[in-house]
C-alpha positions as CSV (number, residue, x, y, z in Angstrom):
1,X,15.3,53.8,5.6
2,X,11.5,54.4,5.8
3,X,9.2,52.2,7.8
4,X,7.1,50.4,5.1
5,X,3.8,51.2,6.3
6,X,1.1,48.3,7.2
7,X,-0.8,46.7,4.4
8,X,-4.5,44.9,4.3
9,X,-2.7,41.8,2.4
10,X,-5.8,39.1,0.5
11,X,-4.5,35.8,-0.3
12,X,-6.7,34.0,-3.1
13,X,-6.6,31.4,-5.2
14,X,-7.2,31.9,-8.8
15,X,-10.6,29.9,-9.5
16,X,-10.1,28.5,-13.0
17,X,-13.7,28.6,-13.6
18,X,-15.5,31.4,-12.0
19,X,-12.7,33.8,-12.1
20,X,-12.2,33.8,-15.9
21,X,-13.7,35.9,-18.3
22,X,-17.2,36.1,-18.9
23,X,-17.8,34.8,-15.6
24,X,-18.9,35.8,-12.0
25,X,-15.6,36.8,-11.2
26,X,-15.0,36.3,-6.7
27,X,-11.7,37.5,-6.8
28,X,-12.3,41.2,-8.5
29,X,-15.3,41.2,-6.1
30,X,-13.1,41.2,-3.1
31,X,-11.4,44.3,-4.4
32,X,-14.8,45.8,-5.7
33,X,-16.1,46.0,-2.3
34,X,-13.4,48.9,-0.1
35,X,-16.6,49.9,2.2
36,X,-16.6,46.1,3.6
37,X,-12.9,45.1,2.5
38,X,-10.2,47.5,1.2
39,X,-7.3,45.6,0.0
40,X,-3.5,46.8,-0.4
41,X,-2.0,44.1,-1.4
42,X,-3.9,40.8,-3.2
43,X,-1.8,37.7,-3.3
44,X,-3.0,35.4,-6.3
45,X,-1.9,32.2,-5.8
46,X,-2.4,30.4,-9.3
47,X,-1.4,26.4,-10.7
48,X,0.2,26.1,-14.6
49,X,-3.0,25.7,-16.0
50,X,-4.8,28.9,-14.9
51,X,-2.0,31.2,-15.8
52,X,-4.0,32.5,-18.6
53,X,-6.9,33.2,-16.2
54,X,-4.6,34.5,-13.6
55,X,-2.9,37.2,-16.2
56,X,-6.4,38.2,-17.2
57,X,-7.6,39.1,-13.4
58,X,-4.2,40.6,-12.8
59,X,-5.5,43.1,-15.4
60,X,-9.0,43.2,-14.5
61,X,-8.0,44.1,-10.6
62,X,-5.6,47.0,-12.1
63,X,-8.4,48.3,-13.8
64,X,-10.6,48.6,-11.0
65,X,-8.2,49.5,-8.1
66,X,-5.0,50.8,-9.6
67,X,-3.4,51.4,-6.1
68,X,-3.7,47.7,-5.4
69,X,-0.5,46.1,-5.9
70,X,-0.8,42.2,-6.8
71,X,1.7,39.4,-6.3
72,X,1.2,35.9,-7.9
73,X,2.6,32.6,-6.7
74,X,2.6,29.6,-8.8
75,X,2.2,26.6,-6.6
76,X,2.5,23.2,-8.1
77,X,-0.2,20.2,-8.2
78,X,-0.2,17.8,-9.8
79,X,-4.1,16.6,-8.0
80,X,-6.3,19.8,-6.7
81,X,-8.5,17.3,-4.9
82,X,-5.9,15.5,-2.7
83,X,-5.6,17.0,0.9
84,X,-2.5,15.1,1.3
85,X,-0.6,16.9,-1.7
86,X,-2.8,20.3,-1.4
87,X,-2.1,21.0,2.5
88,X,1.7,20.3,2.1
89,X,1.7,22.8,-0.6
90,X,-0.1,25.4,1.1
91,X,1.7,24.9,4.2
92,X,5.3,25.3,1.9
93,X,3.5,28.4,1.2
94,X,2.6,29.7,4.8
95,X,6.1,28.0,5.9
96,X,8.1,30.3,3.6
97,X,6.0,33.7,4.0
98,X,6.5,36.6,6.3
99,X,3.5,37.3,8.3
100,X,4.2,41.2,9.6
101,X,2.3,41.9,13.1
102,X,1.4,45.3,11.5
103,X,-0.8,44.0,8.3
104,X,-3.8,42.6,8.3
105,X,-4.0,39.3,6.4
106,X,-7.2,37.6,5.0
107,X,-7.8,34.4,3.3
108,X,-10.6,33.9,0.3
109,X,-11.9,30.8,0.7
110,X,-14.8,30.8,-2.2
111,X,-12.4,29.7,-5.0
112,X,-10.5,26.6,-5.7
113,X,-11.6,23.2,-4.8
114,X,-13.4,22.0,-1.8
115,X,-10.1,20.3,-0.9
116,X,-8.5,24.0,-0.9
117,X,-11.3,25.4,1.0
118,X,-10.8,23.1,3.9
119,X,-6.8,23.6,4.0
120,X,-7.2,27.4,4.3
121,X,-9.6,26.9,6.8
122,X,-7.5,24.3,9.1
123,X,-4.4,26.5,8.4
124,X,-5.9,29.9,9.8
125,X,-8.0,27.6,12.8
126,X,-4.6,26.5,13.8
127,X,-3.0,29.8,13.9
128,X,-0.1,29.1,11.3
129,X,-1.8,31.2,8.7
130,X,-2.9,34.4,11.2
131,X,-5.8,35.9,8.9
132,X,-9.7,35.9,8.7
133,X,-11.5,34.0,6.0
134,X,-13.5,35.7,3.6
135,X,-16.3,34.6,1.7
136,X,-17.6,35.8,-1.5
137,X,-20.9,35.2,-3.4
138,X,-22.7,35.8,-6.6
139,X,-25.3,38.4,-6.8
140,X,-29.2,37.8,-5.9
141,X,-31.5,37.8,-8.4
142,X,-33.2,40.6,-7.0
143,X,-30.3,42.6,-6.4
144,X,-28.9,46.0,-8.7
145,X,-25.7,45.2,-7.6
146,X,-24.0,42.7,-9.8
147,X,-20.5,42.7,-7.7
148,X,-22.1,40.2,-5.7
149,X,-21.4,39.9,-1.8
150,X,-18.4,39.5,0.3
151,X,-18.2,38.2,3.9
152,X,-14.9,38.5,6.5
153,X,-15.5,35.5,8.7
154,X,-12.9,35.8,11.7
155,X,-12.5,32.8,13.7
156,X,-12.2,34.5,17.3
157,X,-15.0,33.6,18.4
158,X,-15.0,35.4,21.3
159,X,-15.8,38.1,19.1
160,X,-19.2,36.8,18.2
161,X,-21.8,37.7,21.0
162,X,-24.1,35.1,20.7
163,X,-21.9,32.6,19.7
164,X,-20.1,33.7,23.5
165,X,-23.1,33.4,25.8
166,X,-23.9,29.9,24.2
167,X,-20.8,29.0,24.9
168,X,-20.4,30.2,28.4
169,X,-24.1,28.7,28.6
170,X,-22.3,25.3,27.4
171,X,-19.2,26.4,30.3
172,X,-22.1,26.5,32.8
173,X,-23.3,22.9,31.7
174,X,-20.4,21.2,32.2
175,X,-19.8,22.4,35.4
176,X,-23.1,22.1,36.1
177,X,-22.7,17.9,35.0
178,X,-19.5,18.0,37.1
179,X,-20.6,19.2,40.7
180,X,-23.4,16.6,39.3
181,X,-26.5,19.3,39.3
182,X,-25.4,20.3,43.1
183,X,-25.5,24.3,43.7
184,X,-22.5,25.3,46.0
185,X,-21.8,28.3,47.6
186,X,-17.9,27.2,48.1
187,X,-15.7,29.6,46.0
188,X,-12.5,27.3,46.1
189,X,-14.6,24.5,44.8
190,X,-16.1,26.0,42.2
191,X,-12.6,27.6,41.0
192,X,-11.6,23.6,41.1
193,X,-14.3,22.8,38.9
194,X,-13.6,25.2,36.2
195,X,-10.3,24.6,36.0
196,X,-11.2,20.9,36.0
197,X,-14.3,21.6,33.0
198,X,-11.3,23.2,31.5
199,X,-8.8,20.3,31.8
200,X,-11.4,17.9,30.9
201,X,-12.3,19.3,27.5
202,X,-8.9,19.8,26.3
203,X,-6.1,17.7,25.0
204,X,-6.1,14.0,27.0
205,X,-3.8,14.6,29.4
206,X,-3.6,13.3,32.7
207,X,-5.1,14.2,35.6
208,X,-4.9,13.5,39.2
209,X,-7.9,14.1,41.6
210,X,-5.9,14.4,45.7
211,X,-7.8,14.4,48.5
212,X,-9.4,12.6,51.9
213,X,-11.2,9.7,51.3
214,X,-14.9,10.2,50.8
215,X,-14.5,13.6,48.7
216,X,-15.8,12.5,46.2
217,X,-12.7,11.7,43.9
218,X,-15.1,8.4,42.1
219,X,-18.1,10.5,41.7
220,X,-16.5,13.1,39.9
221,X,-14.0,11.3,37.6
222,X,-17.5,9.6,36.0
223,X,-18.7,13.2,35.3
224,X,-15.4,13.8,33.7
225,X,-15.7,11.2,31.6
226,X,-19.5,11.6,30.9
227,X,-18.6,15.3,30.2
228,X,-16.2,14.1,27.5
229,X,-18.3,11.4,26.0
230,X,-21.0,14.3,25.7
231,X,-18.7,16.5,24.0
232,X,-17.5,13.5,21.6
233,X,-13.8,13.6,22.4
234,X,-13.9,10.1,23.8
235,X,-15.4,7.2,21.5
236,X,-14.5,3.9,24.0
237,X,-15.5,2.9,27.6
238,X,-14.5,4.2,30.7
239,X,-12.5,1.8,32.6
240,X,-12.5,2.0,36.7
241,X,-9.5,0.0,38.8
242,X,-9.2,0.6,42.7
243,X,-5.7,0.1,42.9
244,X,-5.9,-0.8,46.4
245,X,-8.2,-4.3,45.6
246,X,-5.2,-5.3,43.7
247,X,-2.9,-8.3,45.4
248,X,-0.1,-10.5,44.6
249,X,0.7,-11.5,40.9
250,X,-2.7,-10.7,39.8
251,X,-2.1,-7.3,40.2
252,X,0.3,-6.8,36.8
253,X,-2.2,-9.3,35.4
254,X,-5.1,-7.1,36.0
255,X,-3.9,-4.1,34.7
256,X,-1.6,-5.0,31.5
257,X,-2.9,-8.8,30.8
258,X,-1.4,-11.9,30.5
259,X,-0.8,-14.9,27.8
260,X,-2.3,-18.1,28.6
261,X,0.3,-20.6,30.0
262,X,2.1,-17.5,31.8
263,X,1.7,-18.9,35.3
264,X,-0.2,-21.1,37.2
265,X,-4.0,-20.7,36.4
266,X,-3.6,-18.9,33.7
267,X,-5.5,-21.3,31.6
268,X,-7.0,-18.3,28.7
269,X,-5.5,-14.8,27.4
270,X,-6.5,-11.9,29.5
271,X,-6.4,-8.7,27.6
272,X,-6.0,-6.6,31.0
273,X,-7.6,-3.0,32.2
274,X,-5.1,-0.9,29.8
275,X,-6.2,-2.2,26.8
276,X,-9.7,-2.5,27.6
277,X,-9.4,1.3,28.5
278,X,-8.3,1.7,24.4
279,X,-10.6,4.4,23.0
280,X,-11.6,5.4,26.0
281,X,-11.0,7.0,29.9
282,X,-8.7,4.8,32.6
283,X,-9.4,6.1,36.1
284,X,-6.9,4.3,38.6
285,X,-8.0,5.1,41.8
286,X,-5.6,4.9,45.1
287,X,-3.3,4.7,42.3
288,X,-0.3,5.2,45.3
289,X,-1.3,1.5,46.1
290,X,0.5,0.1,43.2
291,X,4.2,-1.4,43.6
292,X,7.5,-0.1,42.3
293,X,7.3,-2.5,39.1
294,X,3.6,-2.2,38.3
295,X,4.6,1.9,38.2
296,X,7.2,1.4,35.8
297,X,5.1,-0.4,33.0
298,X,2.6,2.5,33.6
299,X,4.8,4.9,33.0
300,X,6.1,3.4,30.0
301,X,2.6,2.6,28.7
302,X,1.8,6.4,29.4
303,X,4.6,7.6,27.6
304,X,4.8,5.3,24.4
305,X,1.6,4.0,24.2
306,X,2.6,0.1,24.8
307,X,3.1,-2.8,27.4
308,X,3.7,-5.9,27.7
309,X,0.8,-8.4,28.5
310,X,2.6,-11.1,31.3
311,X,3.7,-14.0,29.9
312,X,4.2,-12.0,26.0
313,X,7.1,-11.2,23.8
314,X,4.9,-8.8,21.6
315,X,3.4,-5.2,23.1
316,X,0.0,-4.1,23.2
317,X,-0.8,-1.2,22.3
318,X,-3.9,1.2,23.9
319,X,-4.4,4.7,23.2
320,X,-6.5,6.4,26.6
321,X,-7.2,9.5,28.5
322,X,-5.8,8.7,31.9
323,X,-7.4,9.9,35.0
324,X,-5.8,8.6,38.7
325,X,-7.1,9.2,42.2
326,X,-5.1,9.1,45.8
327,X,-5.8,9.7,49.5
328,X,-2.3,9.8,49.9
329,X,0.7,12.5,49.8
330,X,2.1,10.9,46.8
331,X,5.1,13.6,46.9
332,X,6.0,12.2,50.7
333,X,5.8,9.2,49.1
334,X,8.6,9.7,46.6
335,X,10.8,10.9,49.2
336,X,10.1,8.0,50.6
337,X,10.8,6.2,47.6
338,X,7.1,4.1,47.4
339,X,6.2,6.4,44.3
340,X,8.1,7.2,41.2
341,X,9.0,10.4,40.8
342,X,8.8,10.4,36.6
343,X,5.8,8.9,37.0
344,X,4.1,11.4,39.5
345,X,5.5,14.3,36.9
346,X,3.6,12.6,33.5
347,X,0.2,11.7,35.5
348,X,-0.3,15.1,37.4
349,X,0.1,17.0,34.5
350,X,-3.3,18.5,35.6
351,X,-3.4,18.1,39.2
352,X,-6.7,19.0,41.8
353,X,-7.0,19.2,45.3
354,X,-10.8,18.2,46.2
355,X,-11.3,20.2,49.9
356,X,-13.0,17.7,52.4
357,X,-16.7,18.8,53.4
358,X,-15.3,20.4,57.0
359,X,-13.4,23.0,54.1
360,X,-17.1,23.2,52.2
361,X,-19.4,23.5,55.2
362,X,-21.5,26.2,53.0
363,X,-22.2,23.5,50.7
364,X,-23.4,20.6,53.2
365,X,-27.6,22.0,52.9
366,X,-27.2,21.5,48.9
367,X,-26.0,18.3,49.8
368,X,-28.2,17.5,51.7
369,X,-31.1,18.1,49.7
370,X,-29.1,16.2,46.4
371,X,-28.7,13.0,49.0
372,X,-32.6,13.0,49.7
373,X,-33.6,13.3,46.0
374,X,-31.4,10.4,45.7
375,X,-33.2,8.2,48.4
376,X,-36.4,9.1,46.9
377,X,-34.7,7.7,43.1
378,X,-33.0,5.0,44.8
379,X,-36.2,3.6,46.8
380,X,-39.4,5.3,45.4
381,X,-40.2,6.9,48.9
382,X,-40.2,10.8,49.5
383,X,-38.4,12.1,52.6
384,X,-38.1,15.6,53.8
385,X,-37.3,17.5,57.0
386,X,-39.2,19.4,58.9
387,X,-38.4,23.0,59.0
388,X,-36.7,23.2,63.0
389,X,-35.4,19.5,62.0
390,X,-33.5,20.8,59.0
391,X,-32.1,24.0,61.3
392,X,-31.2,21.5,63.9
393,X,-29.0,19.5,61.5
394,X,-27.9,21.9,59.9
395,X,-26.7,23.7,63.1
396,X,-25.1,20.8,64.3
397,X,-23.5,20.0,60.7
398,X,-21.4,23.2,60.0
399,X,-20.2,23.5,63.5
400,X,-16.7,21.9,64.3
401,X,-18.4,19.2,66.2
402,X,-18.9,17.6,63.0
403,X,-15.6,16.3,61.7
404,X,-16.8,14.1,58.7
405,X,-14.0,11.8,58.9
406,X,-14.8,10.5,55.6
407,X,-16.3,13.3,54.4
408,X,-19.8,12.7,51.9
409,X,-19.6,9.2,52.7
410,X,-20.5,10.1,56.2
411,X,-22.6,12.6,54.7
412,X,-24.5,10.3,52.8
413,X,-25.3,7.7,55.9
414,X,-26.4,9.9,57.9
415,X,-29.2,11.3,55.5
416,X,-29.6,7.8,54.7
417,X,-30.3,6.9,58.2
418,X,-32.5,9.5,59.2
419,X,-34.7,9.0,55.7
420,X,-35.3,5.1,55.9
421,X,-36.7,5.4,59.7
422,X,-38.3,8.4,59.2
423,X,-42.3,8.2,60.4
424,X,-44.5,8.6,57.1
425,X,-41.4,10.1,55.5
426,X,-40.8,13.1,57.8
427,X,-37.6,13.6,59.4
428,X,-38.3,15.9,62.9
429,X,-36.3,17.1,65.6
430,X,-36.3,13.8,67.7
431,X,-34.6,11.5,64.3
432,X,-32.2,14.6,63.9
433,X,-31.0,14.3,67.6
434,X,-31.1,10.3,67.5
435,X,-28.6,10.7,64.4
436,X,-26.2,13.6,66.5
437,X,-25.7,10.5,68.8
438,X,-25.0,7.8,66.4
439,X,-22.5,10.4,64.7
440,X,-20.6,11.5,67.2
441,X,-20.4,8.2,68.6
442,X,-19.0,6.6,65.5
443,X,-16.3,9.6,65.3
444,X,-15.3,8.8,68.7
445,X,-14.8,5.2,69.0
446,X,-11.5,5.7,66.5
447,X,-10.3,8.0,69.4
448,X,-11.3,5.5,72.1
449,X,-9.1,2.3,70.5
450,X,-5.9,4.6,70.3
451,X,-5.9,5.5,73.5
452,X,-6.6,1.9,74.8
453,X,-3.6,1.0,71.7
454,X,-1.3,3.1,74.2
455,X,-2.6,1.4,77.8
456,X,0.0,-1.3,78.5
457,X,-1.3,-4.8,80.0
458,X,1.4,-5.6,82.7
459,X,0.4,-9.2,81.4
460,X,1.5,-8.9,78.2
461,X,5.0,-7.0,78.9
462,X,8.2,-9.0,80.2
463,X,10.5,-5.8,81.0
464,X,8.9,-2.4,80.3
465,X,11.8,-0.4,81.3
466,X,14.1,-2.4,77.7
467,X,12.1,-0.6,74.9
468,X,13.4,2.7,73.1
469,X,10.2,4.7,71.9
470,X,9.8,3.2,68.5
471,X,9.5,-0.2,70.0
472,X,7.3,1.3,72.8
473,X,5.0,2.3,69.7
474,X,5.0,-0.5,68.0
475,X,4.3,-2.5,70.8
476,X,1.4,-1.0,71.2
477,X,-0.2,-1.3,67.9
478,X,0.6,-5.0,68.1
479,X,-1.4,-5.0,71.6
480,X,-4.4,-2.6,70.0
481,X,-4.6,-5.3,67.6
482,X,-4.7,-8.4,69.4
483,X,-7.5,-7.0,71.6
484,X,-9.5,-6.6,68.8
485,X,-8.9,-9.4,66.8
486,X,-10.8,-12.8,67.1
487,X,-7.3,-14.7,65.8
488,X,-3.6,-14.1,65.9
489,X,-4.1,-14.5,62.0
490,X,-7.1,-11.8,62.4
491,X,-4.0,-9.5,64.2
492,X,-1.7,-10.3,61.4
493,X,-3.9,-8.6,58.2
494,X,-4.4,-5.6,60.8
495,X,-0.5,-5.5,60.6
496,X,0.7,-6.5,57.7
497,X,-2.2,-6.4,55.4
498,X,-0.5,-3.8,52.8
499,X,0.2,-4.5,49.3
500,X,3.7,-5.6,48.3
501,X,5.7,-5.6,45.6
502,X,7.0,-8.9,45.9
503,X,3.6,-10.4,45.3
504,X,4.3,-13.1,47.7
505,X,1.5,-14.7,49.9
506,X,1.2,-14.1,53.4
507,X,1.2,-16.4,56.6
508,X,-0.3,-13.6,59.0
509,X,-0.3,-16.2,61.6
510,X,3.3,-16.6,61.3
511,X,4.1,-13.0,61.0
512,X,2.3,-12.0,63.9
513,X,3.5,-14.9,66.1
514,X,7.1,-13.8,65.4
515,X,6.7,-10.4,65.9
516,X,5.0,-10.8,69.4
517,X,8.3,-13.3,70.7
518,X,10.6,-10.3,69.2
519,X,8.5,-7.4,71.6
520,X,8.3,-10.3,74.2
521,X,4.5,-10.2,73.7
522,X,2.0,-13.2,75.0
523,X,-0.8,-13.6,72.3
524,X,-2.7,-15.9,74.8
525,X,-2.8,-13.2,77.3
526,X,-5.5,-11.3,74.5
527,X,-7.3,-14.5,73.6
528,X,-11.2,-14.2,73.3
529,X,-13.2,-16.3,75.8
């Protein structure tokens, strides 16, 4: 059997008004018009009580383009104005037709209602009805022609060259907004950021920003959301929580709410960050801080949409575009089994490393510049470098005696530093090498206190030669902290200041106290005097 060769196929519906007799007829135009639209095949799609109307254009159409062969399609409805009733009918229609690769479908969109109009164009904007629109019009008054006009309207925009460089003018905006105005020269970031742009302007799903403290993982989940507010695909509030502030009871409290009377000191309702985040953006930061239990209700708030407020029989319910922050290796901690693994799957769904500023040191003079126009905002005083002062920092900045610990917040000091003491506003040579020493002196001192948390006071140990190395260790972190606490309850938050899931208050006093008499440690021996 022969191939049936591919056909330009036009769908239409049959306008009861304009496509009758005596009229300005849109349909026949379509066909009238092979040098901008030639037609194979014309599907009229008529109702009950245009059949008359829809036999006459049959006729008309056969007349002017013989070779045309025309199918009609009666479609029942019983109201031509309601989307409801119209889009199920046309998507019946779509449902039960075969849409060849080879052909060429278009869609006239001039006749039947409004209601119609908007369908078609929904139907082929989704991609279940693959076709371009075309539009039809009635001749100008100036105009020999009285066929009137047609226009094929294709929704790939892409196609469209103006329409492309806005939008890749629009592209450059957001990621613009995103790196917050700041030119980089870092390819890898800038790769992050588009995918990110891209993330952030489709579907809500969630996202997870990973990296070092300091990498800017707050600064940039505001952009998202700002970008998203400016592209109106978020109408409510964006709703920050450090995880890690989050203690005790209070914590499920704080995040889903609580009925008044649920525990002690609950004396009002408390609607709780979820469901203020309703509309809106939720950005959970150091969301690895949370406990076991608090990560099942958020994952079952993620997935269905509802909670349940402490205290409450009856859910709440919040509709938000998640986004969560961590410093931590949340896939060592599922091995671990501190993080849920269903959980990690549903909020990484878009996931982003940020590279700390020793991975971005081509970016640090940008920076730079960005943190003294924001001294200048932030106080209403100008501060600049002065040419060799700028090389000098700069030199010392990208080397690998920088480490940025934590990252642009270190960043952000120092140029604080240097601009506040700066004489009449101008940073020189002398301020830059004052600021080398406070920097490398702050980087060090973390180094200096582990190697004095390894020295062993003989004073302190009853029998050095009974400990196996983990207790060797742990000794001396007890030791590192005693020497630089003020209190044996000062020692016990540097030890066992971590949130729990258990919620339960600590005595650091009395943690402390017994671990030194299990490690045989004197706390008096590290007293202050």
């Amino acid at each position: 059997m022969a191939k049936r060769r591919s056909e330009r196929v036009l769908i239409s519906v049959v306008g009861q008004r304009y496509d009758a007799p005596g009229q300005w007829r849109p349909t026949l135009v379509c066909v009238q018009r092979p040098e901008v639209l030639e037609v194979d095949r014309l599907v009229l799609i008529d109702q009950a009580a245009s059949r008359s109307t829809t036999e006459s254009l049959e006729r008309a159409v056969r007349e002017v383009r013989p070779s045309i062969e025309v199918e009609r399609v009666t479609i029942a409805l019983e109201d031509a104005w309601s989307f409801e009733e119209v889009y199920a009918a046309f998507y019946e229609f779509a449902r039960g037709r075969t849409f060849r690769e080879e052909d060429e479908h278009f869609v006239h969109i001039t006749t039947g209602t409004h209601v119609m109009q908007i369908v078609w164009y929904l139907l082929v904007s989704e991609h279940f009805v693959p076709a371009k629109l075309v539009q039809s019009a009635p001749p100008k008054a100036k105009t020999r022609d009285a066929r009137g006009t047609i226009d094929v309207v294709d929704l790939d925009l892409s196609r469209y060259p103006a329409i492309e460089r806005r939008r890749h003018r629009d592209r450059l905006e957001g990621q613009s907004l995103l790196k917050m105005g700041i030119d980089t020269r870092s390819k890898s970031y800038d790769a992050v950021i588009a995918r990110l742009e891209r993330a952030a302007l489709g579907p809500a799903v969630p996202i997870l920003l990973w990296g070092e403290t300091g990498v800017g993982k707050s600064a940039l989940a505001r952009r998202v959301f700002a970008l998203r507010k400016q592209q109106r695909t978020l109408a409510g509030p964006l709703v920050e929580v450090n995880c890690a502030t989050l203690r005790g009871t209070l914590r499920e409290s704080a995040l889903f709410g609580h009925k008044r009377g649920s525990f002690t000191g609950a004396d009002r309702d408390r609607k709780g960050y979820l469901r203020a985040a309703d509309g809106g953006m939720l950005f959970l930061d150091e969301v690895g801080e949370l406990g076991l239990e608090e990560q099942a209700i958020l994952l079952t708030a993620i997935e269905e949409g509802r909670f349940y407020p402490l205290g409450s029989d009856e859910p709440e319910r919040s509709s938000f575009a998640l986004l969560c922050g961590t410093n931590r290796d949340l896939r060592a901690d599922v091995a671990a089994g501190r993080f849920r693994d269903d959980l990690l799957a549903r909020i990484a769904t878009w996931s982003f490393r940020l590279p700390p500023l020793r991975e971005r040191r081509e970016d640090i003079e940008s920076n730079v510049r960005y943190e003294l126009e924001q001294f200048e905002a932030r106080f209403h005083r100008r501060a600049r470098f002065s040419r060799s002062a700028l090389a000098k920092y700069l030199s010392f900045a990208q080397t690998d005696d920088a480490r940025w610990p934590h990252n642009f917040r270190d960043l952000s000091q120092s140029v604080l530093r240097m601009a506040s003491s700066a004489d009449e506003g101008l940073i020189d040579t002398d301020d830059v090498e004052r600021e080398i020493m406070v920097l490398l002196d702050a980087w060090e001192a973390p180094r200096v206190r582990s190697d004095n948390a390894l020295s062993v006071r003989r004073d302190a140990i009853a029998d050095d030669g009974e400990w196996d190395l983990v207790d060797r260790v742990v000794r001396a972190e007890v030791i590192d902290a005693l020497r630089r606490s003020k209190s044996l309850a000062d020692a016990g938050r540097i030890l066992f200041d971590r949130p729990r899931s258990s919620g339960a208050e600590v005595n650091y006093s009395d943690r402390a106290r017994k671990l030194c008499a299990r490690l045989k440690i004197d706390p008096a021996a590290f007293s202050k005097r």
